[in-house]
C-alpha positions in Angstrom: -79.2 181.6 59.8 -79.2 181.6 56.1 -80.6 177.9 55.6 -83.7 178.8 57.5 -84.9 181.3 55.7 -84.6 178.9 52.3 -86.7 176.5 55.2 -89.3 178.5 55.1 -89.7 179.6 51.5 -89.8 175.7 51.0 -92.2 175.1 54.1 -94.6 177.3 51.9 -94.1 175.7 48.9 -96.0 173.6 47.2 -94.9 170.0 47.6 -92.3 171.7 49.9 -90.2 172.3 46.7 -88.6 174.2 44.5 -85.8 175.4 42.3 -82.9 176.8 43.2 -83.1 180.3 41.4 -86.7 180.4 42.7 -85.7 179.8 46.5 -82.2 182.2 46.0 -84.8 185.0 44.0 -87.8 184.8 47.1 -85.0 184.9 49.9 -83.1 188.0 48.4 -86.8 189.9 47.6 -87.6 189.3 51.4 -84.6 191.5 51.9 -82.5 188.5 54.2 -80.0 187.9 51.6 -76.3 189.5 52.6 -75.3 191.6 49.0 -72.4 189.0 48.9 -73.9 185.8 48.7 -74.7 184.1 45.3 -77.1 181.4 44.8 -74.1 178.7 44.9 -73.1 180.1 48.4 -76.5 179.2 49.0 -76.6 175.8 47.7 -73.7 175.0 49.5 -75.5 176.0 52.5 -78.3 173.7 52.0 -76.1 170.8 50.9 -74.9 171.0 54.7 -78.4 170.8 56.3 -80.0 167.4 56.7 -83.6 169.3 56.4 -83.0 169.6 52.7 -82.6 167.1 49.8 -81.3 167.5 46.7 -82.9 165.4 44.5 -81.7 166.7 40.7 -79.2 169.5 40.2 -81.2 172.5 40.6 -84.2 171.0 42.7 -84.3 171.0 46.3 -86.7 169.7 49.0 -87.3 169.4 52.4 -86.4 166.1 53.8 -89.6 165.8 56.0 -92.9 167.7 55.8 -92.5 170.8 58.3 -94.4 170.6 61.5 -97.7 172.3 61.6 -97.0 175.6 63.3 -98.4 177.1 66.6 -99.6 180.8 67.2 -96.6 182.7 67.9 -99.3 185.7 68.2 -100.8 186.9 71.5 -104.1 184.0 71.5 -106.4 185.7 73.8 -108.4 188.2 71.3 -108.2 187.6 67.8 -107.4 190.9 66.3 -104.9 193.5 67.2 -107.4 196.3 68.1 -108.9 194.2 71.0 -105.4 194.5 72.7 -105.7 198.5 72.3 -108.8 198.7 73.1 -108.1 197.2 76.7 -105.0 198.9 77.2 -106.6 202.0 76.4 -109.2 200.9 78.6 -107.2 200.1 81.7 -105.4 203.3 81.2 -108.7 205.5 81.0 -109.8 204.3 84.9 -106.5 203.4 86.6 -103.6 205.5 86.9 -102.5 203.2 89.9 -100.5 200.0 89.3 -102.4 196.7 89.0 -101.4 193.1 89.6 -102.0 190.4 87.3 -104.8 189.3 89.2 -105.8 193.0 89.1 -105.7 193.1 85.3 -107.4 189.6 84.7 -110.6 190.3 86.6 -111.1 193.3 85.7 -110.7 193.0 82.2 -112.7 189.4 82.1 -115.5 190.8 84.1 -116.2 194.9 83.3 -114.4 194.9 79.9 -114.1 192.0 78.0 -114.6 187.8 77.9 -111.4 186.0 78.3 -111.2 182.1 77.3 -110.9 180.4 80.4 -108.5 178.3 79.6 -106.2 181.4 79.9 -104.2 182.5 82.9 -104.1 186.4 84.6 -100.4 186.0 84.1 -100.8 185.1 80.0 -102.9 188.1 79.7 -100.5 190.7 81.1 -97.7 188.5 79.2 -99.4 189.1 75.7 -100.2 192.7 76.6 -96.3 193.5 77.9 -95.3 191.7 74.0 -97.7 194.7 72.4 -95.6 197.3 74.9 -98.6 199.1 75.9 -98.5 197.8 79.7 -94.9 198.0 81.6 -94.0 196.2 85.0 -92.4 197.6 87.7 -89.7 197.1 90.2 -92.6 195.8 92.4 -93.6 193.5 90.2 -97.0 195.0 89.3 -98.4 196.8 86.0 -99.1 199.7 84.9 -100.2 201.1 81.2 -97.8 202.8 79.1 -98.5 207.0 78.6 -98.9 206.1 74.9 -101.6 204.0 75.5 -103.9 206.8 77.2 -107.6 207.0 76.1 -107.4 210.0 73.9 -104.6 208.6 72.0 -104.9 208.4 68.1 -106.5 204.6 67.6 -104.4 204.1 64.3 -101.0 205.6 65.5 -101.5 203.4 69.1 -101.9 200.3 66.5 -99.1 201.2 64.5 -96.9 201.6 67.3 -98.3 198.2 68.7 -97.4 196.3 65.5 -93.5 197.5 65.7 -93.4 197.3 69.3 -94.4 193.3 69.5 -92.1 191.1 70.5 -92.2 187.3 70.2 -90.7 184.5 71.9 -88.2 182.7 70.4 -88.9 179.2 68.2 -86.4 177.5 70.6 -85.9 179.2 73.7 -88.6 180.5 76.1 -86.2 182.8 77.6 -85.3 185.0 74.4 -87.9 187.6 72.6 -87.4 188.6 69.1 -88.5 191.7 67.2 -90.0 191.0 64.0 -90.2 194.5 63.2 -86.6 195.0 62.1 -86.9 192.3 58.9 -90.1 194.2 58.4 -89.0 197.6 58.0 -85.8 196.1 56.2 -88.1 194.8 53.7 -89.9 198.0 53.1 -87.1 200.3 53.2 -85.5 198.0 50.4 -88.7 198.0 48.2 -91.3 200.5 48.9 -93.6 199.9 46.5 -96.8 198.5 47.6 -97.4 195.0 48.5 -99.9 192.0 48.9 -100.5 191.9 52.3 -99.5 188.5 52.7 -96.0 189.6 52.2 -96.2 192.5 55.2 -94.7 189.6 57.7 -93.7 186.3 56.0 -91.8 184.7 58.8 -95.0 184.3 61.0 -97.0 182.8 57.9 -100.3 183.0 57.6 -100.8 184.9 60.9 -98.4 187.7 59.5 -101.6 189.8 57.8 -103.2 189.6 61.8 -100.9 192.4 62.2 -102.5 195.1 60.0 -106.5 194.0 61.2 
């Protein structure tokens, strides 16, 4: 939807506001902008969303401050390479399929700590989102081929990083692939980049991606 994107540039705003040009100029660099709509297609967007106010001609603001946002990021290890690491891991001593149970115990007790807090079913969850484990028709687990031990580290995290999905904002049932706006974005501009603008729609945990 076009009005969330100009959410989020204002979300990260300071004061949650800006101009118009400056929201209309951010959106289109981001590579989310359709090649036929102009800033007052825009505007009148906005105008129809009760999240935004319009206090002055050309200066819009969010109605209410945005929520603070949760992780949308797999939460059990804090970097990317941890997830390889056990997938590569699990696929070095078992060819055989696992259960979650399997995974959990295994991983928490010969490989590496898990928060306890966390569930067997959570950790096999945020590994499936990396695609480097795959369930099967029995309802079990098994690592990907890619994912084998002697596998390139960097190409494995690569693959990882355009791989992940993420559950939807509203619904618990949908995944989305964050990838495709990313490659959009650097197929549009490939110059280089601040890091902080590899993955803008998950905020500040966008940069996790390239640790």
């Amino acid at each position: 939807m076009l009005t969330d994107t100009a959410y989020q540039i204002l979300a990260e705003a300071k004061d949650n506001a800006l101009r118009l040009g400056e929201i209309y100029l951010q959106t289109k660099k981001q590579g989310l902008l359709d090649g036929d709509i102009t800033p007052l297609a825009l505007s009148s967007a906005m105008l129809q969303d009760r999240r935004f106010s319009n206090p002055d001609a050309d200066l819009w603001m969010l109605t209410e401050a945005p929520p603070t946002p949760k992780s949308r990021l797999p939460r059990n290890w804090p970097i990317l390479a941890t997830y390889r690491d056990v997938a590569q891991w699990l696929y070095s001593g078992n060819s055989k399929t696992l259960s979650a149970t399997d995974i959990y115990e295994m991983v928490a007790e010969e490989f590496h700590p898990i928060n306890d807090a966390v569930k067997a079913t959570e950790v096999v969850d945020n590994l499936r989102q990396f695609r480097v484990i795959r369930r099967n028709i029995e309802g079990e687990y098994q690592p990907h081929s890619y994912a084998n031990y002697g596998a390139n580290d960097v190409a494995l995290l690569r693959l990882m990083v355009l791989g992940l999905l993420l559950l939807d904002k509203e619904n618990p049932e949908i995944y989305e692939l964050p990838t495709i706006p990313i490659v959009t974005r650097i197929l549009n501009n490939p110059e280089a980049k601040p890091i902080s603008e590899f993955a803008p729609e998950l905020g500040d945990e966008g940069p996790k991606l390239l640790e």
